[in-house]
C-alpha positions as CSV (number, residue, x, y, z in Angstrom):
1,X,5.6,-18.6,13.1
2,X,4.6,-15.6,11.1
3,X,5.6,-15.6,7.0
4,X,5.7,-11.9,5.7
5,X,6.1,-11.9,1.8
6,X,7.2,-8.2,0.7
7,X,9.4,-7.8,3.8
8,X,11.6,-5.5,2.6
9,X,8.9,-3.2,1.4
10,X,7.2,-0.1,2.7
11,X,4.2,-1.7,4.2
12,X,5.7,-5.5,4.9
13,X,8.4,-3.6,6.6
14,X,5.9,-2.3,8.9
15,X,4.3,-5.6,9.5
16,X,7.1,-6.8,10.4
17,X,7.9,-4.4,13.0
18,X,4.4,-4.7,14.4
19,X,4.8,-8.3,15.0
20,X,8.4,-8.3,16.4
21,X,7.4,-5.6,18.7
22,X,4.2,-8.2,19.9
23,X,7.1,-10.9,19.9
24,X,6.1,-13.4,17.3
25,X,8.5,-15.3,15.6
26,X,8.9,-14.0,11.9
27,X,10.0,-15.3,8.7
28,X,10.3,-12.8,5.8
29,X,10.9,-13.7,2.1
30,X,13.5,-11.7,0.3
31,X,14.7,-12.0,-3.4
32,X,18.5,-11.8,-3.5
33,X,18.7,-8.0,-4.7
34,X,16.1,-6.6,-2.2
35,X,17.8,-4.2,0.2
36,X,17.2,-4.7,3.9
37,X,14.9,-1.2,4.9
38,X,16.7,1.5,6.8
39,X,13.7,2.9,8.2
40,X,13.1,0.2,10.4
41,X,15.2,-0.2,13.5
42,X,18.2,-2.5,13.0
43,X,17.0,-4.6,15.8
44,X,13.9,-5.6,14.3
45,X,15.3,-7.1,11.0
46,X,17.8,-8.7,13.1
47,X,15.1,-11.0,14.7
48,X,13.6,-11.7,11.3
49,X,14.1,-15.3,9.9
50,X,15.1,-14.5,6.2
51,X,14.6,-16.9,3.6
52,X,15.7,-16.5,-0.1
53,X,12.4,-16.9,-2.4
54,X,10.1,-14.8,-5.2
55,X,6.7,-15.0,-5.3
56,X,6.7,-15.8,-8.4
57,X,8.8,-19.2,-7.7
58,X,6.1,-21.6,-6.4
59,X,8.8,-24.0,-4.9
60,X,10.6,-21.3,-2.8
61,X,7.4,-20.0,-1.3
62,X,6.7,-24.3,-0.7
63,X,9.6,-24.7,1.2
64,X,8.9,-20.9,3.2
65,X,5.7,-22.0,4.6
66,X,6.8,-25.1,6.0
67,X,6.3,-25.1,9.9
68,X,4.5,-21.9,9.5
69,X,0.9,-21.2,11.2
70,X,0.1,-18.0,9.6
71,X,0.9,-15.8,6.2
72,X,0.5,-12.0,5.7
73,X,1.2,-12.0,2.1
74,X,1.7,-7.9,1.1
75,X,4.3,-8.3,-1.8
76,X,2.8,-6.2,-5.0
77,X,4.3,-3.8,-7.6
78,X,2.5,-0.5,-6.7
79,X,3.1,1.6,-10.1
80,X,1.3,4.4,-12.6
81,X,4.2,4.1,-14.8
82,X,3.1,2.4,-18.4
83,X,6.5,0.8,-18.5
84,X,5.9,-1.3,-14.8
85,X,2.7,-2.5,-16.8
86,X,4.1,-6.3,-17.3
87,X,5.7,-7.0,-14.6
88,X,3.1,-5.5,-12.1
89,X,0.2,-7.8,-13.5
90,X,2.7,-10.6,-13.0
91,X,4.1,-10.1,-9.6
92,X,0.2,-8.9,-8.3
93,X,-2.0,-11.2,-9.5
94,X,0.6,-14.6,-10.9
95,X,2.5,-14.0,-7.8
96,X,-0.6,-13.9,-5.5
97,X,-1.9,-17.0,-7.2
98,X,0.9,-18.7,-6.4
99,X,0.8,-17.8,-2.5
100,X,-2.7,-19.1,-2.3
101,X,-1.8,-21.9,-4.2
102,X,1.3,-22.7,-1.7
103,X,-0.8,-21.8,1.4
104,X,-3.3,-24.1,0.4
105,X,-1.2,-27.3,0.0
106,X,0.9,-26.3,3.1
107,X,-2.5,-26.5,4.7
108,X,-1.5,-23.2,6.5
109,X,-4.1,-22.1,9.2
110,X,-4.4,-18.5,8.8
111,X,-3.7,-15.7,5.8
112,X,-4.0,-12.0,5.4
113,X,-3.9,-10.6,2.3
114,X,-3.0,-7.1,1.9
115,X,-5.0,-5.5,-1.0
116,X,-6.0,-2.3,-1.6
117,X,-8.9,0.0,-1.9
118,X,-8.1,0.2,-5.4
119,X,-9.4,-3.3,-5.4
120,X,-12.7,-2.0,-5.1
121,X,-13.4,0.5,-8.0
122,X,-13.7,3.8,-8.8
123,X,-16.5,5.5,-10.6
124,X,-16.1,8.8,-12.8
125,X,-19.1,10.0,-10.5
126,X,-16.6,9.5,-7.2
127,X,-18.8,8.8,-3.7
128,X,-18.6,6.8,-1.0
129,X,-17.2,3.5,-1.3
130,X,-17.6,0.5,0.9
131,X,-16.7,-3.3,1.3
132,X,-20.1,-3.8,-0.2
133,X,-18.7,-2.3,-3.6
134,X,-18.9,-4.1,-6.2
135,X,-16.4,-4.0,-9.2
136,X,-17.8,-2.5,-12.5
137,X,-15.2,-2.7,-15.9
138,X,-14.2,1.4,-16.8
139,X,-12.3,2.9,-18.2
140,X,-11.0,5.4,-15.4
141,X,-9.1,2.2,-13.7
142,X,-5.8,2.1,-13.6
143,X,-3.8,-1.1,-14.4
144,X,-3.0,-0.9,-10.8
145,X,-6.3,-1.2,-10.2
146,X,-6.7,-4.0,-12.3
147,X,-4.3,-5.9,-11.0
148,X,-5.4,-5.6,-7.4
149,X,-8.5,-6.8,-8.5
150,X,-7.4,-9.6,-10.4
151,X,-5.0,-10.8,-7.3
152,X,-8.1,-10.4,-4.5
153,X,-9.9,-12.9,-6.7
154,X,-7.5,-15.6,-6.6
155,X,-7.8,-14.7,-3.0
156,X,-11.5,-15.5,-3.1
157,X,-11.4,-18.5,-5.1
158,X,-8.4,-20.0,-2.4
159,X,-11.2,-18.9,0.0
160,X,-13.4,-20.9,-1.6
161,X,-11.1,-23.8,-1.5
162,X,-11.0,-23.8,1.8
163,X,-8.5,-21.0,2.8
164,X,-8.8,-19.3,6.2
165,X,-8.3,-15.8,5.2
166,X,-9.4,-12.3,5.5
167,X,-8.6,-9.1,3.4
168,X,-7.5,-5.8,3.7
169,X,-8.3,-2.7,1.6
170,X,-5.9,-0.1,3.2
171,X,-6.2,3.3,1.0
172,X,-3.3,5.6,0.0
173,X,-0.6,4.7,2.6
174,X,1.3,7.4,4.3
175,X,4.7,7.1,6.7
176,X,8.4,7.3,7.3
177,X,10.3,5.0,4.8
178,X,12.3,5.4,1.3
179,X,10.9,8.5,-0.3
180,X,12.0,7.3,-3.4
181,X,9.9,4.3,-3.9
182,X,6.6,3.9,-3.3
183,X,3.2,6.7,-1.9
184,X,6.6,7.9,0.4
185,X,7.1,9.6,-2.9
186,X,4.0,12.1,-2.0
187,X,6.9,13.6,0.5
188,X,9.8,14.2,-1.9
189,X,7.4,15.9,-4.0
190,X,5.9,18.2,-2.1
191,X,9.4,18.8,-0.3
192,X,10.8,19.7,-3.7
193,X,7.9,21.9,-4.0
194,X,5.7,20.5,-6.5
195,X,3.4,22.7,-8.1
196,X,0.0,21.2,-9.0
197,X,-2.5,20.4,-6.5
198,X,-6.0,18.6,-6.9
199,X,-9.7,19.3,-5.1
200,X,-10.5,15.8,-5.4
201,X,-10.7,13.9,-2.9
202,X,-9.2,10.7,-1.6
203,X,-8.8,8.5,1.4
204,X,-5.0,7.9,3.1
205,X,-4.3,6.3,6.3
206,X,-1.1,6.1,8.4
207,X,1.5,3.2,7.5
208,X,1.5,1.8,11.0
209,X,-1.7,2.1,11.4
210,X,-2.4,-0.6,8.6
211,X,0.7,-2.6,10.1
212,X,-1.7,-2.9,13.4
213,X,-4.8,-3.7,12.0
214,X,-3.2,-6.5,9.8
215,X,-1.9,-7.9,13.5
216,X,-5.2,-7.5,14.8
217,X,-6.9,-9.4,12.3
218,X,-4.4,-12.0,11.7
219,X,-5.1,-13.2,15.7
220,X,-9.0,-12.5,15.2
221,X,-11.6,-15.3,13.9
222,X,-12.9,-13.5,11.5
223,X,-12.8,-15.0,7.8
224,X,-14.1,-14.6,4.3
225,X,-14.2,-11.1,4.6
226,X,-12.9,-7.8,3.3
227,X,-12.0,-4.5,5.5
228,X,-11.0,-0.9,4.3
229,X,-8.9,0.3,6.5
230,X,-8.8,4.4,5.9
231,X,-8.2,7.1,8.3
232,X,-9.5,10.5,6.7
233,X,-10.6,11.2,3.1
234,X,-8.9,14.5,2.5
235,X,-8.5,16.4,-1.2
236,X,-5.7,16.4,-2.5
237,X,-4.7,20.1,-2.0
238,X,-5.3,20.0,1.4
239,X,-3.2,16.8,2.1
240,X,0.0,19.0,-0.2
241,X,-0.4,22.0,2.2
242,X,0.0,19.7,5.1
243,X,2.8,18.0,3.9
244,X,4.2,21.7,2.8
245,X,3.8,22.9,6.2
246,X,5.8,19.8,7.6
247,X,8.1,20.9,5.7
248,X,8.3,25.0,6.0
249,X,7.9,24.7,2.4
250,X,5.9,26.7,-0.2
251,X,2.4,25.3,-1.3
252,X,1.6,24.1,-4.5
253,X,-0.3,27.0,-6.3
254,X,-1.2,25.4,-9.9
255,X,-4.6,24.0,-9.9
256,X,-4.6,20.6,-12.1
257,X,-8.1,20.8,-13.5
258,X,-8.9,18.1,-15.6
259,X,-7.8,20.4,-18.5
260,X,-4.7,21.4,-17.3
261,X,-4.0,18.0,-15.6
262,X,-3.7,16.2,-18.4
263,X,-1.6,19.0,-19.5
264,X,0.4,18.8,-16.2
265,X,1.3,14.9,-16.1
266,X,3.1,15.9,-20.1
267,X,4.9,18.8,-18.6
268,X,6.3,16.8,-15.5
269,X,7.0,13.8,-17.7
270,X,8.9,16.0,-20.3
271,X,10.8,17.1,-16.8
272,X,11.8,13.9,-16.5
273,X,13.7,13.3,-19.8
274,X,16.4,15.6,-17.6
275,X,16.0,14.9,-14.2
276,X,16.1,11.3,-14.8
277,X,13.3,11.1,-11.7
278,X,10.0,9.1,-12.4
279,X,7.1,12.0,-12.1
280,X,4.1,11.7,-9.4
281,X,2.0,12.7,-11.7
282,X,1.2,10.5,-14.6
283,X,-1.8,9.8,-16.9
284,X,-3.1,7.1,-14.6
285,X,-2.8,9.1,-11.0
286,X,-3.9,12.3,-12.8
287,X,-7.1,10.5,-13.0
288,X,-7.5,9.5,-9.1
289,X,-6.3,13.2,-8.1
290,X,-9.7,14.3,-9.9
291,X,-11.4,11.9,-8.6
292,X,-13.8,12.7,-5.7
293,X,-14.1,9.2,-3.4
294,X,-14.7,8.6,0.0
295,X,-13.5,5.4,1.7
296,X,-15.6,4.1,4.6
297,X,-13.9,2.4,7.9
298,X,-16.9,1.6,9.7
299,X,-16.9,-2.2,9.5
300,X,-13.2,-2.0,10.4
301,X,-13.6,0.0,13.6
302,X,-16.5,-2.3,14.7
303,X,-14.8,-5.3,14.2
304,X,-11.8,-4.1,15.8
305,X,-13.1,-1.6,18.5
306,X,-10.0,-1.6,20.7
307,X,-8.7,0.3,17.6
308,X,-8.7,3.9,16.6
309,X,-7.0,5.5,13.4
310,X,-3.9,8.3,14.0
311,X,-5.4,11.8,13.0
312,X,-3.7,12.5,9.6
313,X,-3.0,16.0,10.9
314,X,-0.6,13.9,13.3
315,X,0.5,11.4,11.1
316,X,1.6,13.5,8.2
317,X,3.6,16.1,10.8
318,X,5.3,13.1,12.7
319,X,6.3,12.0,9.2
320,X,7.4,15.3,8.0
321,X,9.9,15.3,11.3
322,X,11.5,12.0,11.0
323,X,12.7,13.3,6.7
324,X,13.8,16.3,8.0
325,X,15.6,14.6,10.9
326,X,17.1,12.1,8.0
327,X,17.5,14.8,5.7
328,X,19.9,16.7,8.2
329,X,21.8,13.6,8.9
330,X,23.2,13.0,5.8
């Protein structure tokens, strides 16, 4: 038996998939308001064990893990929104506490935790980043950031009380799924045709693609270690176009500088005092769009080398199909 916490979200929703499809029994934590995810095939959820529970309730995650040999534990707030500040920090890094903490007295053999490469730092001089980075306080983090930071050291520090687990560092996650919530909102945008574009560069990988590696290194040995898993590190602008193209839409022809990005995340959140939408760009992601940072997947590909990463050329057009095919439905 499999526990998935964040089930119903963009990523857990995958997992989940990946390990039906590889027929392991699953059990899948879901708070009483989540909404079961369209996006994955009715089928699937069907053969999901769903138990009531939060993260942040230490009994109902007691009382999830019994009889269960392994936990992916990918729940997290994912926000650049000042107003998700509380509750993010809470949920990432008190909820993740409380998963290791429930893992470890459940003496559960085997945990993955789903982190990010946020995790790992930024610097305002950008490069290459590896697992080897070490975290250095500045001021260019966001409080996303932060908090993934925060929950991948209680992670550690279960590790070091005896935990079998091993972590993941997927970058900026790309797919099919609620283009309302979550990096799926990098698609609405752009199909709405978003203005401002970036040269600085980033890494993204496809959503299934992190789904599969997660699988793959939840039935490997390996422990005590952390893997980036990142497909292509692509700017910004070039990753718009794509999508625009998807889309046979126009691209985005306003450069964000620094200047005139900090002037751009005012001007789309003024937008929202009518639209009622949350912006894409904020203070926080204005910030990583400027940012020049390359992700590394080396010691991911040789530790998994029956495994290759989806082109994002191919990931981003199969994703681009599968809105417009929803998009006409309606």
């Amino acid at each position: 038996m499999v526990l998935v916490t964040g089930g119903t979200g963009f990523l857990g929703s995958y997992i989940i998939k990946e390990l039906v499809e590889r027929n392991y029994p699953v059990r899948a934590i879901r708070r009483s308001t989540s909404k079961a995810p369209f996006y994955i095939p009715a089928w699937i959820l069907e053969k999901v064990e769903w138990v009531e529970g939060d993260i942040l309730d230490p009994v109902s995650l007691e009382e999830a893990m019994v009889d269960t040999e392994s936990v992916i534990h990918s729940a997290a707030v994912i926000s650049f929104h000042k107003v998700d500040k509380k509750k993010m920090y809470h949920v990432n890094v008190q909820g993740t506490a409380n998963v290791i903490n429930a893992a470890i007295e459940k003496n559960i053999p085997r945990f993955v935790h789903i982190s990010s490469v946020a995790a790992l730092g930024r610097s305002k001089t950008g490069g290459h980043v590896n697992e080897e980075r070490k975290w250095q306080e500045s001021n260019i983090h966001t409080h996303y950031a932060i908090s993934k930071y925060k929950a991948e050291m209680e992670v550690w520090r279960g590790i070091g009380e005896g935990l079998n687990a091993v972590i993941i560092n997927p970058s900026t996650v790309l797919g099919y799924g609620d283009w309302d919530t979550s990096s799926c909102r990098i698609f609405k945008t752009i199909y709405n045709e978003f203005p401002w574009y970036s040269t600085g560069i980033n890494g993204f990988v496809d959503i299934e693609d992190v789904a599969r590696t997660t699988v793959l290194l939840m039935q490997s040995d390996i422990k005590e270690q952390r893997f980036i898993a990142n497909g292509d590190n692509w700017t910004f602008q070039q990753l718009f176009n794509t999508i625009a193209d998807g889309f046979g839409k126009k691209h985005p022809h306003r450069r964000a500088t620094p200047l005139l990005g900090r002037l751009a995340w005012r001007i789309e959140k003024f937008k929202t005092l009518f639209s009622g939408e949350r912006p894409l760009l904020t203070r926080e992601s204005a910030r990583v769009a400027n940012s020049n940072t390359f992700f590394e997947n080396d010691k991911l590909l040789k530790a998994l080398p029956q495994f290759s990463f989806t082109p994002l050329q191919e990931s981003i057009q199969k994703t681009c199909k599968k809105y417009l095919h929803a998009i006409k439905t309606l």
